[in-house]
LOFIMI-346837 format. One record per residue: residue in one letter; x negated, y, z of N, C-alpha, C in turn. Coordinates in steps of 0.2 Angstrom, whole numbers, plus 5000, padded with zeros to 4 digits. Layout:
N
AXYZXYZXYZ/...
# end
This chain:
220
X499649945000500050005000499650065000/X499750114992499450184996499550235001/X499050235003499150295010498850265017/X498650185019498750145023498250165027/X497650145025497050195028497150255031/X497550305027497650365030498050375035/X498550315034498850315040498550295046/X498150245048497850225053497150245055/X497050295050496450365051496750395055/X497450445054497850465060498050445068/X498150375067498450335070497750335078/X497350325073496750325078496550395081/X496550475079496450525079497250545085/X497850525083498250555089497950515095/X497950425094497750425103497350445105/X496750465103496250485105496450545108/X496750595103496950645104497250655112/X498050595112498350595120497850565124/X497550525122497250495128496750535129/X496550585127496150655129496550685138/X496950685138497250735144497350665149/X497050625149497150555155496750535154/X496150515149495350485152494850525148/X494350545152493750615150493450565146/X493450515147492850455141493050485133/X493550495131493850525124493850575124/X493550645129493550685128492750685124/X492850715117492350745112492050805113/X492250875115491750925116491550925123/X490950955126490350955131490751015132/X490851045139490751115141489851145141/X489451145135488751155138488751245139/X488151265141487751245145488151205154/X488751235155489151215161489051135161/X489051085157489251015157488551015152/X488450935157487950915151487750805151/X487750805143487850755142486950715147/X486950665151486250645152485850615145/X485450635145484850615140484750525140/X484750475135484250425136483750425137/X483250375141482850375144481950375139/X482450355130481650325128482050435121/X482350465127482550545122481650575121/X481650575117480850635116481050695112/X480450735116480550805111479950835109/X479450855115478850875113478350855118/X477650845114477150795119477050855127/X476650825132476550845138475950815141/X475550835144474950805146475450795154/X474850715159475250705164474550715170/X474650735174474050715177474350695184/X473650665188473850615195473550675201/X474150705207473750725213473550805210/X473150825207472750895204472850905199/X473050965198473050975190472450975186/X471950985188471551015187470850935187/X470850905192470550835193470950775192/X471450785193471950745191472150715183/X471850785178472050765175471850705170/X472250675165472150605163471550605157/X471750655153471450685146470850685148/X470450645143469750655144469450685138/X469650725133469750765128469250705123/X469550655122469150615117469450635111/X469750685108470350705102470350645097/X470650585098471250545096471550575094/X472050625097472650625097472650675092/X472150725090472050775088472050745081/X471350695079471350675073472150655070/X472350615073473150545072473550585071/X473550685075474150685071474250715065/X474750715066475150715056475150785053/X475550825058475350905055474850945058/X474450905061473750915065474050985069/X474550985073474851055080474351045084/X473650985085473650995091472851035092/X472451075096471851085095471551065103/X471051025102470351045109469851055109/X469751075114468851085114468951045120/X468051005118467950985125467451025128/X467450995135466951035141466251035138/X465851065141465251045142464651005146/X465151015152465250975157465550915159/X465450895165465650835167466050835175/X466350805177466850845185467250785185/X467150765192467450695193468350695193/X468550645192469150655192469350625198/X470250595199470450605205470150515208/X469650485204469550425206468650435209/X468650485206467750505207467250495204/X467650475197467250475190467350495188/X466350545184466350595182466750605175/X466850635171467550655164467250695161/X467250705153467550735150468150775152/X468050865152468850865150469150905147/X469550915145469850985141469651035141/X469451085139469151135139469851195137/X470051165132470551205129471051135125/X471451155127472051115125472651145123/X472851135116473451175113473851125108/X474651145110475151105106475551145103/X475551155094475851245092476651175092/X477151195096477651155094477951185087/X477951255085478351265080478351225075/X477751185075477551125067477551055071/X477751045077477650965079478150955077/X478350885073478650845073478950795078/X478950775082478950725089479150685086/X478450625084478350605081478150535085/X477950575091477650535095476850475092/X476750485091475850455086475450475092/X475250535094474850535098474850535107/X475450485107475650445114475350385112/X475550345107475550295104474550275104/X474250315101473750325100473150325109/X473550365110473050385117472850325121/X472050305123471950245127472150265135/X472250335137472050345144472650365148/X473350355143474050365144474250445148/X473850475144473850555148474350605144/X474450555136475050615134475650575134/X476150605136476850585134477550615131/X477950595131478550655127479050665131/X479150755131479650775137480250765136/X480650775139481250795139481450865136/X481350895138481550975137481751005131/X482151015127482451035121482551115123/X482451125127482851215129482051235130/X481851255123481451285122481451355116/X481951385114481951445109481651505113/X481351525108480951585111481251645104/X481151725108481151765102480551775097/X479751765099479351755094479151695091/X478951685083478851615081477951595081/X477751635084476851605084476751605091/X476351665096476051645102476751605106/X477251645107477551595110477951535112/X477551505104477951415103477151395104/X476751415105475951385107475751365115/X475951315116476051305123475051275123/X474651285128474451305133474251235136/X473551215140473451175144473851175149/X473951225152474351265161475051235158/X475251235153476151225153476051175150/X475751115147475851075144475751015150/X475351035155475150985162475850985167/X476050915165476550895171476250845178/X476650845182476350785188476550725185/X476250665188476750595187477250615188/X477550625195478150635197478550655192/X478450695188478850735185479050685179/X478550645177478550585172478850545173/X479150515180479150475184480250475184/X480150565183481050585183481250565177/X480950595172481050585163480950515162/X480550475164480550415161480550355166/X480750355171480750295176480450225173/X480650195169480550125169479750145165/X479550175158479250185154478750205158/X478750255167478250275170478150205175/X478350185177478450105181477850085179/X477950045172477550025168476950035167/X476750105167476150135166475850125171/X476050155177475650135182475550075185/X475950005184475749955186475049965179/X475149965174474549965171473849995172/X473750025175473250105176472950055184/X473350045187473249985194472749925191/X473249885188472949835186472249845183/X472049905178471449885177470949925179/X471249975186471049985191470449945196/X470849875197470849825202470149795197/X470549795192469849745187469349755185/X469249875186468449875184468249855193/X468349865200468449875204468149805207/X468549765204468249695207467549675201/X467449705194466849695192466349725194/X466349785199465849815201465649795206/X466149745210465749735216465549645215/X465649615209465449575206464649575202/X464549635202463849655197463449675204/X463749705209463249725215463149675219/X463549625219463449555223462949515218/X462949515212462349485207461549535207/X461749585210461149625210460849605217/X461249585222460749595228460249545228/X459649555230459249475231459249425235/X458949375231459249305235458749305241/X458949305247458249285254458149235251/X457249225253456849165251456749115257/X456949075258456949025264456148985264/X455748995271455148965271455248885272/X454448875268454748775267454548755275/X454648725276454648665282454048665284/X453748695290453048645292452948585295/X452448545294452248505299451748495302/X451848475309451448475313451048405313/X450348435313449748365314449348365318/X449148325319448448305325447948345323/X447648375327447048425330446748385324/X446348435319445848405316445948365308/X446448345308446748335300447248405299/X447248405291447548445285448148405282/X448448435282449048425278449248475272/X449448445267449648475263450548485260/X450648545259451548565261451848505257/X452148485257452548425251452448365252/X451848335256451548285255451848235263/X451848195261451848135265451348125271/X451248145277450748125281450648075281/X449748055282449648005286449747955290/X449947905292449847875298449447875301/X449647875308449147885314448847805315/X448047805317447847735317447347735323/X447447695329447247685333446347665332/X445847705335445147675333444847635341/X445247595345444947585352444647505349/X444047505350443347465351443547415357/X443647355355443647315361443047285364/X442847295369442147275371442247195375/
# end
């Protein structure tokens, strides 16, 4: 029958419609900014550096620019230090010197999360980013692009779980290699051989089998 479809295209738009004023689940417009839908967990928008404890020694980046080469519209720039400054574990780092993300050309593409061995970039949440200039202001910054775990922790719970049981585990594992190379390094005590004792006036030689004792009395 002509028209059928278009009938049941209706059919479906009235319930929906009444069922709008008795369950919010079929309510279709957001009051935003007032209401807001919750994001999913694997939502991205733009990269963010995470660091552990300090911003500053905490942070994960160890400016080895991976991420720099890998990406696609190459937004990212660093310099690395000249120095070395121990991180929040107490080994010494490379670190950023200068760190910059021009978002107005990122793609969120995510490649240089993917890419990264030290798990130091990842991708925010945040979409409420319009700015009135389109160059210095969409160039975030070492100081804004540095989040805490914690903050990692909110945006991606299960994804940040994960990381940090990883980061532990091969924590534990250079940890216990080190103290396996310092236990190979100590030296072995040398234990002295055995002595034996002998009658006033014979020699003995270390290893060897003594003589017997042999009685020399003269029977008269």
């Amino acid at each position: 029958m002509i028209g059928t479809g278009i009938l049941k295209g209706m059919a479906v738009t009235a319930r929906n419609f009444v069922g709008s004023y008795f369950e919010k689940e079929r309510l279709i417009t957001v009051q935003y900014p007032e209401e807001r839908i919750p994001l999913p967990e694997n939502y991205r928008n733009f990269p963010i550096l995470i660091y552990d404890n300090d911003p500053q020694a905490g942070l994960r980046c160890v400016a080895c620019k991976i991420c720099e080469k890998e990406c696609p519209p190459q937004c990212i720039y660093i310099i690395k230090s000249d120095d070395k400054k121990p991180d929040y574990m107490g080994k010494p780092q490379f670190y950023p010197k200068v760190f910059d993300i021009d978002i107005s050309v990122c793609m969120s593409c995510q490649i240089c999360v993917e890419v990264c061995p030290f798990e130091a970039i990842k991708m925010d949440k945040d979409f409420e980013l319009s700015k009135r200039e389109r160059f210095d202001a969409l160039l975030l910054r070492k100081e804004e692009l540095s989040k805490s775990n914690e903050y990692y922790h909110r945006i991606h719970p299960v994804e940040a779980a994960t990381v940090d049981a990883n980061l532990a585990e091969a924590a534990a594992a250079a940890e216990a290699k080190k103290k396996a190379a310092a236990a190979a390094a100590k030296p072995t005590p040398v234990t002295p051989n055995p002595t034996t004792t002998s009658a006033p006036g014979s020699t003995s030689v270390p290893g060897a089998t003594p003589p017997e004792s042999s009685s020399s009395s003269t029977k008269s």
